[in-house]
Structure formats: structure tokens, C-alpha cells
N, C-alpha and C positions, 0 to 999 in steps of 0.2 A: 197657605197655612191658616190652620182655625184662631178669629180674632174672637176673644170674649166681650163683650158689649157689656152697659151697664144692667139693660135689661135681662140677659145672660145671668148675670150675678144675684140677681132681686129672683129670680127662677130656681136659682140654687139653691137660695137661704130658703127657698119656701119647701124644696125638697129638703132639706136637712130638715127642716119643722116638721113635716110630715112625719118623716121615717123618728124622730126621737117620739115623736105623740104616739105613737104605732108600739113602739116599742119599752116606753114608759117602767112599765110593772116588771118586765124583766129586769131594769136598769135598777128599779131599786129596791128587788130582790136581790141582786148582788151585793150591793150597798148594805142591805140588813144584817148580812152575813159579817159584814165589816168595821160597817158605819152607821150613820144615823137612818137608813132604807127610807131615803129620801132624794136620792142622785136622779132617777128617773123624772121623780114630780118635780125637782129645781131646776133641769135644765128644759123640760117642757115651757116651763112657767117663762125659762129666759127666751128659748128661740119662739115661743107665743109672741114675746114682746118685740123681738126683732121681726115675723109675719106682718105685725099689725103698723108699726113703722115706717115698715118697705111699703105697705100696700099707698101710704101718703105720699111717694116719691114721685117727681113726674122724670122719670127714666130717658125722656128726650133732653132732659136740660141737667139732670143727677149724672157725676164721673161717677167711675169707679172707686175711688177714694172716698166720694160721698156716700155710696151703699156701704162701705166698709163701717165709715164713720159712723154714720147711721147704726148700722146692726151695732157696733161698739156701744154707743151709748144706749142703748134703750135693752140689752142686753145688763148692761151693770146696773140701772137702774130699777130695773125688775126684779134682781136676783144680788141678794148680800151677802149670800154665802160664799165661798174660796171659788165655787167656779164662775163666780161674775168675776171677778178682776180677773182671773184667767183669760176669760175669755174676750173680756172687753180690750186688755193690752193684746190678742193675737188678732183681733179685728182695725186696732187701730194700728199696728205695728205692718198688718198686710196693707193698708190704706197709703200708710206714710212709704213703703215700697213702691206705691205704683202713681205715688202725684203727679200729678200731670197727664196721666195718659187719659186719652179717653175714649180709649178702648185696649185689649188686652191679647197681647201676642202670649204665644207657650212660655215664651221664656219670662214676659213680665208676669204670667200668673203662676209659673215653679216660685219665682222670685216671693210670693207673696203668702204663695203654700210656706214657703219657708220663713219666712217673718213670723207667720205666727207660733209656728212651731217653737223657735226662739225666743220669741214672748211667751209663750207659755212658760217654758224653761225657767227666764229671766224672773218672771213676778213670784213663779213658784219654787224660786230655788230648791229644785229637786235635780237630780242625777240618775241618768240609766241605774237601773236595779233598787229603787227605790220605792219600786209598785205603785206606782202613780200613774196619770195621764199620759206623762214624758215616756215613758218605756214606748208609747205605741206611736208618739207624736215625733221622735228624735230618728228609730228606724224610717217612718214615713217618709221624713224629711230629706234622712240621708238614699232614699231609693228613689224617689223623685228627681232630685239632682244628679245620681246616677244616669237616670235612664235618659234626662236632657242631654249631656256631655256624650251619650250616646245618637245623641241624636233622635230618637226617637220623638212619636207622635204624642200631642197634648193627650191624647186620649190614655195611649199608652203609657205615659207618664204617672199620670193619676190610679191607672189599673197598676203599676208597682208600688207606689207608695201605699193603695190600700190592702192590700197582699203585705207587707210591710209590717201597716197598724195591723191587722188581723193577728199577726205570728208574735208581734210585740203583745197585744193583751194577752193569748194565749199564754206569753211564757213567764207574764206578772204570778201565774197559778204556782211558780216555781220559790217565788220571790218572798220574801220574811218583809213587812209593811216597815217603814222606818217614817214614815211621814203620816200625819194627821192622828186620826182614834183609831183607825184601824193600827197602828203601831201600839197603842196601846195592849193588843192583844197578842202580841209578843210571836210565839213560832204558831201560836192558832189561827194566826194569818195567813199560814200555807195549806195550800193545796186550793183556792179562791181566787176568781180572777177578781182585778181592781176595776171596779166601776166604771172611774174614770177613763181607762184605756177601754174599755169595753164600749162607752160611748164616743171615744175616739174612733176607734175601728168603724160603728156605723156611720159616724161624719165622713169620715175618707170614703167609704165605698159608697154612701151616696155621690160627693164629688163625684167618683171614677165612673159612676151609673150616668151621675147627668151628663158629664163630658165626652161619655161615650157616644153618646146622641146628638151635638152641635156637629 
């Protein structure tokens, strides 16, 4: 069975860094449509700060809960707008799922996919059809855990859950905004997809990209 290591983890977050830096202008092209067109350059700015954190870890003596903790704080630090505390409670919420281990089986890292998911949920008190984040982060969630109780491979786990986010931001385009400014724009918020799930979507398929390869 594929074990995740701490070093594993400090790898991931540098690929998530990557692919959001990569993809930046799209992000808040969506966003302008919506909202402040500024999703792209905020959540750069946070996973920058969670890059340059990890790169101070020493990965031989850091668990897993401590890269989590890690990316948590220097993530909300960085970023004050709604997606730092988002994201700071789904890094800390994945951390406090897997204490203790110090290293990470499929099932403790589905466990921890799904922590943050629910942290997200939780801090953003938002519900499926709300066009938010959660639409892409609640499908992921619930197809991940699927695909474990099937037994399936870590890899394969992570490849449903991002096929999941993909189809959940896609189908925000359907969805009337009820949360943030972008609800202030009433039914001119249809036919757009939500930022937020849009940069969901790239975090999960990066996951499902790295995990393919361990």
C-alpha cells in the first residue's frame, strides 16, 4: 500500500503552489466576473506563503500534522480575506485528523482529504448549491470516500474525487450566487462559474496528479 510521508506532503503543497501560480489570471478573471478579480492573486499570495514555510521544515523530524499545521498558519497569515480562514481551518482540520501518524496510509490521507473539506464547509457556512467552493469540495469529498469503501487505490481515490471537483465547479455555472458579492449580482450570476470551486478543481487534480506518481 502507498504510505505518504511528510516529505510527500511538503511536495504536494509545492505542486499545488505551482499549478495556482500557473494559473493565477484565469482565477481572477473568473472572480472579475463575479467578485473583486482578485481570487487568482489571493490565493497565489497564500500558497507563496505556505512554499516558503515548507521550504524551512526539516521533513526528517516534521509529522505530518506539522506540514499541515505549518501550511495552516502561514496560509492565514499571508491572506485575510475569506479564503485564509477557509483554508487555514481545512489544513488544520486535515492536521488534527491524522495526529500522531508519522506517516500516511490511503485511508489516513482520504481521512484528511475529508477534514478539510468539512472545514471548509464548517468556517464557510455554505451548502451544496450555494456557488461557492463547497459545491466542488463536498462532491470531491463524497467520491473519495466512495471510491476507499470500494477499495480502491490512493491514486485512484484521488483521480475520483478530482473528476468530482471538476463536474461540481462546472455545474456552479448553473447556480444563482447566494453567498458573498457575487450574490449581490442577483440572477447575473448565472451562467459563471465560481472562482472558488474553480480553484478547488485545480487543487484536487493537482493532488490526483501527484498521487498518481508516488
Amino acid at each position: 500500500m502507498t504510505t505518504i510521508t511528510s516529505q510527500n506532503l511538503v511536495d504536494l503543497f509545492l505542486a499545488i503552489a505551482a499549478a495556482i501560480d500557473q494559473d493565477k489570471e484565469r482565477l481572477s478573471e473568473l472572480d472579475g466576473v463575479i467578485g473583486d478579480a482578485d481570487h487568482g492573486v489571493t490565493m497565489n499570495i497564500g500558497f507563496t506563503a505556505v512554499k516558503n514555510a515548507l521550504g524551512g521544515l526539516d521533513t526528517t523530524e516534521a509529522d505530518p500534522t506539522t506540514v499541515f499545521n505549518t501550511s495552516a498558519k502561514s496560509f492565514l497569515n499571508a491572506v485575510g480575506a475569506s479564503s485564509g480562514p477557509l483554508y487555514a481551518t481545512a489544513f488544520m482540520r486535515a492536521g488534527a485528523a491524522v495526529k500522531g501518524e508519522s506517516a500516511l496510509d490511503r485511508n489516513a490521507m482520504v481521512e484528511a482529504f475529508k477534514a478539510m473539506a468539512k472545514g471548509i464547509q464548517d468556517r464557510g457556512k455554505a451548502e451544496r448549491g450555494d456557488k461557492t467552493m463547497v459545491d466542488a469540495w463536498l462532491p470531491a469529498s463524497e467520491a473519495i470516500e466512495a471510491a476507499a469503501e470500494r477499495d480502491e487505490s490512493l491514486a485512484a481515490c484521488f483521480a475520483a474525487a478530482a473528476t468530482a471537483a471538476e463536474e461540481g465547479a462546472e455545474a456552479t455555472k448553473t447556480m444563482q450566487a447566494s453567498k458573498g458579492r457575487a450574490s449581490w449580482l442577483g440572477a447575473r450570476s448565472l451562467g459563471h462559474m465560481d472562482p472558488g470551486a474553480a480553484s478547488t478543481a485545480l487543487i484536487v487534480r493537482t493532488m490526483a496528479d501527484v498521487f498518481a506518481h508516488i
